[in-house]
C-alpha positions as CSV (number, residue, x, y, z in Angstrom):
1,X,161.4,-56.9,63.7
2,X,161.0,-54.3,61.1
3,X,164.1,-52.1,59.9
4,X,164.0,-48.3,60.3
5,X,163.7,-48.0,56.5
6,X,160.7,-49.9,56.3
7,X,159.2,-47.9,59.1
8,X,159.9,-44.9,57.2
9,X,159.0,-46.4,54.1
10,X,155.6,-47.2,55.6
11,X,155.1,-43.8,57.2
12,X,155.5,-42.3,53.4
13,X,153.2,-44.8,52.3
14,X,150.4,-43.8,55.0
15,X,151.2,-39.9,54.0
16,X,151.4,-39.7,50.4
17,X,148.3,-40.2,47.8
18,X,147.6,-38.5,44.5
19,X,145.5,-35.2,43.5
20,X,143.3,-35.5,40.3
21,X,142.5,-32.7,38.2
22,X,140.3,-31.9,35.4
23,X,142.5,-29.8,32.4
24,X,141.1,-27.6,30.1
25,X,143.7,-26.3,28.2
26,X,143.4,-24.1,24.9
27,X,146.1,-24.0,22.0
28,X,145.5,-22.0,19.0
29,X,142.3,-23.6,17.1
30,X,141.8,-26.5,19.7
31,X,140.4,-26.9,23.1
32,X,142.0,-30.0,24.7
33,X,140.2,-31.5,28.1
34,X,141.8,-34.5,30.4
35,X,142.4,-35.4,34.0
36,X,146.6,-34.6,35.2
37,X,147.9,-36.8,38.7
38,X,149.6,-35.0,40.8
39,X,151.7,-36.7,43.7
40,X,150.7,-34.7,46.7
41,X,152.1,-35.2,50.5
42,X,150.2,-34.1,53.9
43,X,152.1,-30.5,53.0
44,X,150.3,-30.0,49.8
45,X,147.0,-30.4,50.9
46,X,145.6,-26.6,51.4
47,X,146.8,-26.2,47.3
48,X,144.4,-25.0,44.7
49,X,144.5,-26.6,41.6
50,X,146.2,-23.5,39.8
51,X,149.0,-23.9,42.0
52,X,150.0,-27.5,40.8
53,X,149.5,-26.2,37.3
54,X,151.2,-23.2,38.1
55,X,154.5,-25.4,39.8
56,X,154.8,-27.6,36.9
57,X,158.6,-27.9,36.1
58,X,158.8,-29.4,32.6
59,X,157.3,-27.6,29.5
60,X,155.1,-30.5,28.8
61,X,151.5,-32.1,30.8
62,X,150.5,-35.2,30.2
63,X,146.4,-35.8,30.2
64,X,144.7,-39.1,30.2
65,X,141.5,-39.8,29.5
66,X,141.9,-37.1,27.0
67,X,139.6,-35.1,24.1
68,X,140.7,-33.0,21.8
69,X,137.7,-30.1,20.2
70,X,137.9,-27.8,17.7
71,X,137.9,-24.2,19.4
72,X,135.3,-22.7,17.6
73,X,132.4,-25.5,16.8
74,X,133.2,-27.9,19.9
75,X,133.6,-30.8,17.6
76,X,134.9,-33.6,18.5
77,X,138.3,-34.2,16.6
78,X,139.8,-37.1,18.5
79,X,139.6,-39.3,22.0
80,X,143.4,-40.5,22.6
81,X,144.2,-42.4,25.7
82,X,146.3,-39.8,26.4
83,X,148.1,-36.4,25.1
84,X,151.1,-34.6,25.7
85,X,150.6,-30.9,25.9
86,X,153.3,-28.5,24.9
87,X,152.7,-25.7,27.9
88,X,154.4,-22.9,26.2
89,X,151.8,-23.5,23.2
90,X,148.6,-23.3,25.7
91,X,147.0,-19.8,25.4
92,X,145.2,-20.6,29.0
93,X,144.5,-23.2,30.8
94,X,142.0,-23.9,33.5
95,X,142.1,-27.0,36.9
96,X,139.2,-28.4,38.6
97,X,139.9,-31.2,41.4
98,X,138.3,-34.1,41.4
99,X,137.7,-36.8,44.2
100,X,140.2,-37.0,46.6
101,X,142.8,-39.9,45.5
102,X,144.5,-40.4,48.1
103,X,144.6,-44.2,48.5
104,X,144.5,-44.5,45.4
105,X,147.8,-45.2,43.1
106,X,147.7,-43.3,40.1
107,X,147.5,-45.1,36.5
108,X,151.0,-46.8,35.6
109,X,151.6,-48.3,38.9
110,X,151.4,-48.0,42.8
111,X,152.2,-45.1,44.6
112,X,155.2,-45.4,46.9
């Protein structure tokens, strides 16, 4: 017979997914574009994707899939894996969801 915990544990599981959003983020001379993972519960589903940006705790976002263009000419200057942004450095910054994720762990490991 199961424990309580893993019950609850389970219920979590079946409750919990990830939210994918498309960043556009501009700092000083560069536009920097990249998809953020959100956890997100059964009470965060009726967010828009500026209030995830807009409840972001630390003073940095992490992007993957991430390119980073000159502001001006759109040029290409690089295609990391992934960039840290420094928030208080972003002079705007713009969220479109994608696909729901919601099975779906989000890259580093599984969701719990």
């Amino acid at each position: 017979m199961p424990e309580p915990t893993e019950n609850a544990l389970s219920a979590f599981r079946a409750g919990s997914g990830h939210r994918r959003f498309q960043i556009t983020a501009y700092a000083g001379a560069l536009k920097i574009t990249g998809i953020a993972y959100y956890a997100a519960d059964t009470r965060s589903t009726s967010r828009r994707a500026s209030d995830y940006i807009h409840s972001l705790s630390g003073d940095r976002l992490t992007l993957s899939s991430a390119r980073i263009f000159e502001r001006t000419t759109g040029l290409v200057i690089d295609e990391p894996a992934f960039v840290v942004v420094t928030m208080s450095r972003v002079d705007a910054i713009f969220a479109d969801e994608l696909e729901s994720t919601e099975s779906t762990p989000a890259p580093g490991g599984p969701a719990l």
